[in-house]
N, C-alpha and C positions, 0 to 999 in steps of 0.2 A: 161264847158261853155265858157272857152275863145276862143274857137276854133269854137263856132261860128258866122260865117262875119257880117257883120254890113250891114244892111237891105238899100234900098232907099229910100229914103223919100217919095215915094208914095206908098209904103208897109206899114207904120207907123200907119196909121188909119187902116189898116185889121188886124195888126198883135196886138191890144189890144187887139181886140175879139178873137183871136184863141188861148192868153197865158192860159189859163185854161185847154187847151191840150195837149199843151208842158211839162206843170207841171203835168199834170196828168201823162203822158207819163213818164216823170222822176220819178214821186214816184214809178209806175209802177216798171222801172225798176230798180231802188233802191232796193224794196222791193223782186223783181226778186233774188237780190244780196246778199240781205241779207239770202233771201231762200234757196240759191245758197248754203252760206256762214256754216246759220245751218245745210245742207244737208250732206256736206263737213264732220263736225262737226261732226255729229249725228253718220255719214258712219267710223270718225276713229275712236270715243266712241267705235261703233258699234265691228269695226274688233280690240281695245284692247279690251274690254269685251272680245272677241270669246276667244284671244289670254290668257289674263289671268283665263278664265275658263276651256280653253287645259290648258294651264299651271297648274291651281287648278287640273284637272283631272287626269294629268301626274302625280302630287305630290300624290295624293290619291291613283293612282293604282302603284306608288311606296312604299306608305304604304303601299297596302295590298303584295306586295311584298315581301317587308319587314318583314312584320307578318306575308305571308307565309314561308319565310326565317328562322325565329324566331321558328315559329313552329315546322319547320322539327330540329334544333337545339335542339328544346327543345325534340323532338320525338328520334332525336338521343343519349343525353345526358340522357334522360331515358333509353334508350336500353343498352348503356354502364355504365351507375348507375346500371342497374338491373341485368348487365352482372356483373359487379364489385361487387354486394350484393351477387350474387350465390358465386362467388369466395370467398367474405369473409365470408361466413355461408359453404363453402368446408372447405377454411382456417382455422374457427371457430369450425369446426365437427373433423378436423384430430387435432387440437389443446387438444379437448377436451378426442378424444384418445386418444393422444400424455401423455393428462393428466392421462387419466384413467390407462395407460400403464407406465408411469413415476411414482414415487415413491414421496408421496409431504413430506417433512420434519418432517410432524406428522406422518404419517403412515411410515415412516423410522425410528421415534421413538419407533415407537409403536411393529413394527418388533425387531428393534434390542432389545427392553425392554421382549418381548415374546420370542425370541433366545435367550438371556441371559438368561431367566428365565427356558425353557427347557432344557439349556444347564447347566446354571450353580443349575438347582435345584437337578441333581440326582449327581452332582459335588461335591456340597455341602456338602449332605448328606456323599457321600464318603467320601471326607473331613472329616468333622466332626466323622465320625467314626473311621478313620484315626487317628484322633487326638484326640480322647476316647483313643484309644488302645495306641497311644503312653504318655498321660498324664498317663493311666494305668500302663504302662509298664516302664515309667517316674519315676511311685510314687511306684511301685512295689521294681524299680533298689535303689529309695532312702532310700528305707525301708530295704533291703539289707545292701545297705552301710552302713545305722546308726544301723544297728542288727551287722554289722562287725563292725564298727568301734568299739559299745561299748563292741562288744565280745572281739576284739584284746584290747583295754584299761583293761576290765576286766582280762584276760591274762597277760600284764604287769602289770598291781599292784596284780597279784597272782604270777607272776614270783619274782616280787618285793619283797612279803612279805613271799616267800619262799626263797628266795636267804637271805633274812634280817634274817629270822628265822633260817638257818641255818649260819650263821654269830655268830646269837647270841649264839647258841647252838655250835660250833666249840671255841666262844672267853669263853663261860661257860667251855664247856668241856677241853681248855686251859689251864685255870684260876682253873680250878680242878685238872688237872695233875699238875702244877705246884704245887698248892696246898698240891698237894698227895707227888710230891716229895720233895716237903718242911718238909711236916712230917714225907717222910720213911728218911729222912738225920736227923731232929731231932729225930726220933724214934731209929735210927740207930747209934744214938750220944748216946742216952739215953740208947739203948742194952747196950752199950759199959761201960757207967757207972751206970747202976741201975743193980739189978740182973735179975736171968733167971726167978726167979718166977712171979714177976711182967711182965717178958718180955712177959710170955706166956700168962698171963692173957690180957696182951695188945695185944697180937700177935693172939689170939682166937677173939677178940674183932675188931682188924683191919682185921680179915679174912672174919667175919660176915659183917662187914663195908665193903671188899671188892665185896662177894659175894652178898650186896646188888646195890653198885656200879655196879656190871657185870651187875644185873638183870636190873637196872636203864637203862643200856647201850644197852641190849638186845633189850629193851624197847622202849629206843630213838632210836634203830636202826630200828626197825620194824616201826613206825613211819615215818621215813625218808626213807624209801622204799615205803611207804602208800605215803608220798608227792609226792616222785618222779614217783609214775604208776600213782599218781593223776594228776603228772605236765605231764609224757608222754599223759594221756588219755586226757588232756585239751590242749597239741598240736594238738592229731590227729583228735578231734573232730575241733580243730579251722584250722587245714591242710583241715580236708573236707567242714567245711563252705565255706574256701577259694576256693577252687576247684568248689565248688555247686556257688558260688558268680559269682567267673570266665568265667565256664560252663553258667549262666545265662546272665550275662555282655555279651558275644560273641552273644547267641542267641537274646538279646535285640540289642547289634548292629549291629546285621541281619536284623533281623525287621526294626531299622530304618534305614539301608539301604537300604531293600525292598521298608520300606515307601518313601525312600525320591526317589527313582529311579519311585515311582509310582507316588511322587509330580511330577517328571521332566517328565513324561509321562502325567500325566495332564496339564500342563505347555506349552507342545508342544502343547497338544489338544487344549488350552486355544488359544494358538497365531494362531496355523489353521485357529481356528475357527476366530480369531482377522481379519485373512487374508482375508477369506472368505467376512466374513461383509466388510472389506477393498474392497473387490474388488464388492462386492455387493453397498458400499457407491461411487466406481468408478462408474458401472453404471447408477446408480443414479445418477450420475453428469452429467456422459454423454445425457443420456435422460434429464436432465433438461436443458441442455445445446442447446439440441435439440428443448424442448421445448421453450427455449429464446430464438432461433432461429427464430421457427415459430412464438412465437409472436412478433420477432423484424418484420418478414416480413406481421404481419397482423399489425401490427402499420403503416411499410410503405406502405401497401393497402390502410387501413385506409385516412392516411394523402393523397396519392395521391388522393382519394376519394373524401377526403376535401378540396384536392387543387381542381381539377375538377370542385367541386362544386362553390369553392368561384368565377373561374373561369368565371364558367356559369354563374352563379350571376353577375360576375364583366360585361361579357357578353349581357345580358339581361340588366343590369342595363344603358349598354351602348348603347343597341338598343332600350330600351325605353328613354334616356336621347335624343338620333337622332331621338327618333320616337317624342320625347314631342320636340324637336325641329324644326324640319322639320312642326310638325302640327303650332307649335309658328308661324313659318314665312307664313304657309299658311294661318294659321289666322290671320296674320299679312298683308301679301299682300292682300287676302278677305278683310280684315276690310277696307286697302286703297283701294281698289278697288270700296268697297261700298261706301268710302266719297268719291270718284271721280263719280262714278255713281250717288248719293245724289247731289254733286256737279252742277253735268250735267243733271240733273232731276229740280233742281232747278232754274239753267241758261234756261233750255228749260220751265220750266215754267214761267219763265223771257222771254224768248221771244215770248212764246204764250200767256203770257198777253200782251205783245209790239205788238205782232198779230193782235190780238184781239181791243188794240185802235188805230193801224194803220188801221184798217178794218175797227171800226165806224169812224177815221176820213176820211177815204175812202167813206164810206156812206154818212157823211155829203156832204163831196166835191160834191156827184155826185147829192144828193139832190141840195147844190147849181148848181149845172152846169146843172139842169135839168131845176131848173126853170130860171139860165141865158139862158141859149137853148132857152126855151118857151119866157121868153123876148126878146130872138134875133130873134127869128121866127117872133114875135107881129112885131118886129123890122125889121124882114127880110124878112116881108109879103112887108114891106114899102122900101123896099131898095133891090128888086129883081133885080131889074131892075142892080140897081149898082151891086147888088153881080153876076148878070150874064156876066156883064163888067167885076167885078173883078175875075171873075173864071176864064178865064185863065190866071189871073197874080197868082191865089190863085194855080192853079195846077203846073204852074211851080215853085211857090213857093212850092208845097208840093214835087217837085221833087228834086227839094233842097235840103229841108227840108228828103225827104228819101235819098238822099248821105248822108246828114249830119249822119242822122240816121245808115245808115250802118259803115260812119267813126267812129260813138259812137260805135256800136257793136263791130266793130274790137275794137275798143279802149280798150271794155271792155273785150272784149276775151285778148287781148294782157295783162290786170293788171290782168284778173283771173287767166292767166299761171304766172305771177309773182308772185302774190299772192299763188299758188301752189306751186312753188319755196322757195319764204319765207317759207310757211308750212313745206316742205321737211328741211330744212335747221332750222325749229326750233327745227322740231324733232332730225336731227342730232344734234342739240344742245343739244336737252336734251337728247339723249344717253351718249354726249359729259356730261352733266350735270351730270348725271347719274355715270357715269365711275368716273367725278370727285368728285364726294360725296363717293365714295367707295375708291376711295385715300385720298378723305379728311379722311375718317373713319378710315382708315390704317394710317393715317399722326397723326389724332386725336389718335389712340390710342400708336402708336409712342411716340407721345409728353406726353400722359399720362405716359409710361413708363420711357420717358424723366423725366420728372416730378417726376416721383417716384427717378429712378437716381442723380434726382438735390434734394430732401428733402434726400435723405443716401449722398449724396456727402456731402450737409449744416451739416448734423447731423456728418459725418467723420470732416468736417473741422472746427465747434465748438471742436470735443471732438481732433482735432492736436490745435485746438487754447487752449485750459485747456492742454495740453501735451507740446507745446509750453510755457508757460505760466509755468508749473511745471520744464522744460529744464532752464528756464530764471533761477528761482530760484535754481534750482540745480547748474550751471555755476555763479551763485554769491554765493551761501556755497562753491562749486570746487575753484573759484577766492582765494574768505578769503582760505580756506583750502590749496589752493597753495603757497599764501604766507606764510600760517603758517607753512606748510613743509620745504619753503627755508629756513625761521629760521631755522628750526628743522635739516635743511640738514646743515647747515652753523655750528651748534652746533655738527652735527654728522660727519661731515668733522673732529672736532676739536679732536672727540671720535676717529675717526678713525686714525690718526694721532698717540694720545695714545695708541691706540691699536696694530698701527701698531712695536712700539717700544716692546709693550709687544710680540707681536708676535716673535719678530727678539729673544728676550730671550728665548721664549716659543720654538723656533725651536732649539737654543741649546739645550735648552733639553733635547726636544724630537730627539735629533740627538744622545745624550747619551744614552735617554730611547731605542732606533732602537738599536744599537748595543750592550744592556744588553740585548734586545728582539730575537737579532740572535743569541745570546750564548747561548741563553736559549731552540731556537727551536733549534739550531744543537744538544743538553741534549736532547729536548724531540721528536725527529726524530730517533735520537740513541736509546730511551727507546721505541718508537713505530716500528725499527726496531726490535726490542727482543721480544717484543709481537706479533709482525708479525713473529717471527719465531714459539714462541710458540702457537698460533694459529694456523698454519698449521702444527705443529707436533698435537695437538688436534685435527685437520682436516682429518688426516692421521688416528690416533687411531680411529677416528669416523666410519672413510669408512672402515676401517678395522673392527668395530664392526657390521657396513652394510652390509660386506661382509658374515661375520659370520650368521648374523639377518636370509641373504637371503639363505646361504648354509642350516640353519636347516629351514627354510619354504620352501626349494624345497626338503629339504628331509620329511620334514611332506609333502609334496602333494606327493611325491612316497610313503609315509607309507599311508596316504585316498587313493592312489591307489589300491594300495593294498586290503587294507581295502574293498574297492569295487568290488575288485576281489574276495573277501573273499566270502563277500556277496552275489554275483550273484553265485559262486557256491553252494552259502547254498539253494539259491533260486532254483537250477537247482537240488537240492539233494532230496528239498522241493517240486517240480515240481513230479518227478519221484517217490517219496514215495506217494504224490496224485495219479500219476495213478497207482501203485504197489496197492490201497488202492480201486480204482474205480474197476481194475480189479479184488481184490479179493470180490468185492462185486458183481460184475458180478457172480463170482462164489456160492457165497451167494445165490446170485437173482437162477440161473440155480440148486443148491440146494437144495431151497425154492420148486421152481418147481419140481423137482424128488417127494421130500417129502406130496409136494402135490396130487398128483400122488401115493403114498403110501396110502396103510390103516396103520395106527399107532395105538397099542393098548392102553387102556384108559390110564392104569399106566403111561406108559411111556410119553402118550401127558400129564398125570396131572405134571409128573416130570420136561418135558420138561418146563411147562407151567410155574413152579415155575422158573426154571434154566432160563427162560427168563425175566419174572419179576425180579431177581437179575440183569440179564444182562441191562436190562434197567434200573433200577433205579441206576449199574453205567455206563451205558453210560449218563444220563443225568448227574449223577454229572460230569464226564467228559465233558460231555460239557459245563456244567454253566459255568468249569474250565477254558476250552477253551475259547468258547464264548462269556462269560462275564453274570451276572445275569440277564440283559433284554433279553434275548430268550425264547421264551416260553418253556412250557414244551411236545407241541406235536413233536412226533423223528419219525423216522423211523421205531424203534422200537418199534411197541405194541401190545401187543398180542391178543386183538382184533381183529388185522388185519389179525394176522394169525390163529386165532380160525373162523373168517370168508374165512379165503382163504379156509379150509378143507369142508367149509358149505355151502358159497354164487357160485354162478356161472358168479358174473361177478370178476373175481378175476386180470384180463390182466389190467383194466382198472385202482383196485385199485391199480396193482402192476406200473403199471407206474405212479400213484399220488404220490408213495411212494420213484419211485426213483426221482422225481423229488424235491421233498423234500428230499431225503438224497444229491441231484445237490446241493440244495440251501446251504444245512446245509454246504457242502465240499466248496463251494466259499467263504462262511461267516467264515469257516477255515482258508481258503487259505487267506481271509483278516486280519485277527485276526491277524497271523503267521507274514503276512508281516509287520502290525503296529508294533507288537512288536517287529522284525527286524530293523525296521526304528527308534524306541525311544530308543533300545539297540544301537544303533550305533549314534544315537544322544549324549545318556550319555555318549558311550564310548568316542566320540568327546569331550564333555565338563569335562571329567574326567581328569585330570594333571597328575600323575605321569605312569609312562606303567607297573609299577608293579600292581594298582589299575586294569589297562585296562586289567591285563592277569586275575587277579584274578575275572574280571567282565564278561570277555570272559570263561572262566572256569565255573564262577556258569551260564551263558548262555545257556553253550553248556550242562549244565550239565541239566540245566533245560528243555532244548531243548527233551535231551536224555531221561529223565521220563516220557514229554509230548508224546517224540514217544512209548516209551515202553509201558506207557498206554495204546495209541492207538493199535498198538499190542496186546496187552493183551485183549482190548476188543473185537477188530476183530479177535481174536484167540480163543476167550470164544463164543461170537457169533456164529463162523465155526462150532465151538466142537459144544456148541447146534443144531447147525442146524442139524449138520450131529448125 
């Protein structure tokens, strides 16, 4: 308004009646401005709405992104869980073979308690009857001995009381000659001085005296010839107890040397068998070992599985914590979005109620201005005349009046681009705003952490202030305690001082005690030189006894050479007497066949038939011999077989079930043979002296020899029957 000129005073009276124009005009375009201004308004509302519900949409179809993202994650981690579950139900299946195939510590019990039990049940028994026959043979030998000892006692007190009896009968028969010649010297005195008549009546009377003497004598001789065939016959009977004692002592310690060669043959069998389960308890280990294997590697399936999952989980948990965030802030922007919309819903219904009484007082105005109009008209019916005067000063006033008007226009064009400026410029403010509320945010949470820094800094420098504080008081105890040291030092100055006088004495001494101490070691250097000699002369003796140790353990490994060579030719002797045995059963078998092929008359097949029944029932006891009592008792030989070979016509077929069983029966030989080679050369091993080892080699070989002789004999009774 200050921009418009100032009128002439004979415009003054037109221009009262035309201000209701002017003013209308200006509300006009006020209102224009303001419409202008809401439009403006409404139009940037308008394009953030658009922008912040692209934005809401962008976030939404980045959720479902997300979610679809999620999904294929979680589609994946199923296919690899369910890959990972086949694997561990493969891992779980070979596991559980692994189990079925591995030996678990009860069924390893339960084996070695049924192995022992089969092993050591017919062990036992042997044992045990082992050990019948030797307490037998035990009580048999002591019953012996105490039959001899009391025979030999009974002996010496009959040697006794024969030697005493003829003692007393030699010191009678003595004590009688003396006697006798005591009397023929007094009889003989008496001859001399009595006469002849009495001499002969005496001399008839010592004759009858003597010839009873003789008879007495005869008597006692016959007598002591009865003692002496009774002491010879009570020698020879105690000569043959001794003999029979002897003879039975040797064969008892045969027996227990059978026995105990048959303990150390079970003994080995024992430890085999130890070895076996040893090596059967290896396997066992081994498979379990295996099995700890697999399940260390299905524990770390397992956990990988777990780690996976806790993974996915951790995963998931982290794309729902971004998905519940990301929603936070869209509901969060939504929410201010909608109190800015609510905002501008309410400011626009704020100015469409301003609208609304700008428009009735618009209404009013023009009701007034209608009926000032109709007033000016009533008025202008009466003042035509003037207003037709004043129309052309009114027109070139209204042309004026439109400069003026277009100057307003630009005017207002030129504050609406300013005004659109300020706009642009508030908005960069509030980006400008914007940016710095997100540094204030950063600044605020900064200083929050600040903050937490400065309550641990206050809480560190309370607890240096109580440390301080405790320092103080320690440095006043240290103070006192300093000073009470210098005394202490000043009193131990005064120690030291004494002490140092004692020392200078204490060094004589000990300057004395040093040189009784090197007298003493040059004595005990001398005496550890003499034991240093005598030591390596002990040293010398030793390796000297080393030497010896090693000469007879290389000469025992050439005598187990030996030995081994012994061996492998018994085996190759052993070898060649098996086929010498195969072959003549060939001939058997080709015999068999001729024979069958024969008519054989009855006699002779009934003789045969007995002569084969002997032969088998000793080839089986030779073999129980042989082979041990668990063999059955069907052979080779039965006469069945051969009372069917004359009869049946499949007879090729039984003849080959039969050699195959005489195959088995020679290999279970051939093993027997070898065991007993292997436990003979074990004992001869564990036997000490080589006198015992020839004599064990001896009854060996000698046993060897019987065994083959038998065999012989029965393949040579056999031949003879057959043939």
């Amino acid at each position: 308004m200050e921009s418009i000129p100032v009128m002439p005073p004979q415009l003054m009276g037109s221009a009262t009646a035309h201000m209701t124009d002017t003013e209308l005009h200006k509300l006009l375009i006020s209102e224009k401005m303001r419409c202008e201004n809401h439009r403006t308004n409404y139009e940037t509302l308008k394009a953030e709405h658009s922008r912040l519900q692209a934005d809401f949409m962008r976030s939404q179809n980045e959720c479902k992104q997300l979610s679809a993202e999620r999904q294929n994650i979680q589609e994946k981690f199923q296919l690899l869980l369910t890959e990972l579950r086949g694997e561990l139900l493969d891992k779980t299946r070979e596991v559980e073979e692994l189990k079925l195939q591995a030996l678990s510590p009860q069924r390893l019990e339960l084996l070695k308690i049924q192995i022992q039990k089969e092993v050591e049940a017919p062990m036992r028994e042997h044992i045990r009857k082992l050990n019948d026959e030797v307490e037998r043979y035990r009580g048999e030998y002591n019953k012996l001995r105490y039959e001899n000892g009391i025979l030999t006692s009974q002996l010496e007190h009959q040697r006794e009381e024969q030697h005493r009896m003829l003692e007393e009968l030699t010191f009678r028969f003595e004590t009688q000659v003396t006697q006798l010649e005591k009397d023929k010297e007094e009889l003989h005195g008496q001859i001399i001085s009595i006469d002849s008549s009495r001499d002969n009546k005496h001399l008839e009377a010592l004759l009858e005296e003597k010839v009873l003497l003789c008879q007495n004598l005869e008597v006692l001789k016959a007598e002591v010839k009865e003692l002496r065939a009774e002491r010879e016959h009570y020698g020879a009977q105690a000569e043959n107890v001794q003999r029979i004692q002897v003879r039975q002592m040797n064969e008892t310690q045969a027996a227990l040397r059978s026995l105990e060669a048959e303990k150390q043959s079970l003994k080995l069998q024992h430890e085999r068998l130890e070895n076996e389960l040893h090596t059967a308890t290896e396997q066992n280990d081994h498979l379990n070992k295996k099995l700890h294997k697999a399940e260390r590697e299905v524990h770390s399936l397992t956990s990988k599985i777990d780690e996976l999952k806790h993974s996915q989980k951790i995963e998931i948990d982290n794309i729902k914590l971004e998905a519940a965030r990301t929603k936070n802030d869209s509901e969060k922007d939504k929410d201010r979005i909608q109190s800015q919309l609510n905002e501008l819903e309410t400011e626009n219904g704020i100015l469409k109620a301003s609208m609304e009484q700008q428009k009735e007082l618009l209404a009013e105005k023009e009701r007034e201005l209608i009926r000032k109009v109709q007033a000016v008209k009533e008025v202008g019916f009466q003042q035509i005349a003037t207003m037709q005067e004043e129309r052309l000063e009114m027109e070139n006033r209204i042309a004026e009046l439109e400069k003026y008007k277009e100057d307003q226009e630009q005017q207002k064009h030129s504050e609406i681009s300013q005004l659109e400026e300020k706009l642009r410029i508030a908005q960069s403010a509030e980006e400008s705003t914007r940016r710095e509320l997100l540094s204030s945010r950063t600044k605020l949470q900064q200083q929050v952490v600040y903050a937490e820094q400065l309550k641990k800094e206050k809480l560190e420098e309370v607890d240096l202030k109580r440390e301080i504080s405790n320092l103080k008081t320690q440095i006043l105890s240290l103070s006192e305690s300093e000073n009470s040291l210098l005394r202490a030092n000043e009193k131990l100055r005064d120690v030291v001082e004494q002490l140092k006088q004692e020392n200078r004495c204490v060094r004589s001494q000990a300057d004395k005690v040093q040189q009784e101490a090197e007298r003493e070691l040059e004595g005990h250097q001398v005496e550890w030189l003499q034991e240093k000699h005598t030591l390596q002369e002990e040293l010398s003796q030793l390796q000297e006894k080393y030497r010896l140790l090693k000469e007879k353990m290389h000469r025992a490994a050439e005598a187990q050479k030996k030995r081994k060579n012994i061996h492998e030719n018994r085996c190759r002797k052993l070898k060649e007497k098996i086929e010498v045995l195969e072959a003549k059963k060939e001939e058997l078998e080709t015999a068999k066949s001729v024979l069958n092929r024969q008519n054989i008359p009855q006699e002779e097949h009934v003789r045969l038939q007995k002569r084969m029944k002997d032969l088998q029932r000793r080839h089986n006891e030779f073999r129980t011999l042989i082979l041990g009592p668990n063999v059955g008792a069907s052979g080779f030989l039965n006469p069945g077989s051969y009372l069917s070979s004359t009869m049946v016509p499949e007879v090729f077929s039984f003849q080959n079930a039969q050699e195959e069983q005489h195959q088995r029966e020679l290999s279970m030989l051939r093993k027997r043979l070898e065991e007993l080679e292997i436990t003979q050369e074990k004992q001869l091993e564990e036997l000490g002296p080589p006198a015992e080892r020839k004599i064990e080699n001896l009854s060996c070989g000698y046993r060897q020899r019987n065994d083959e002789e038998e065999m012989a004999a029965a393949e040579h009774g056999f031949q003879t029957a057959v043939h």
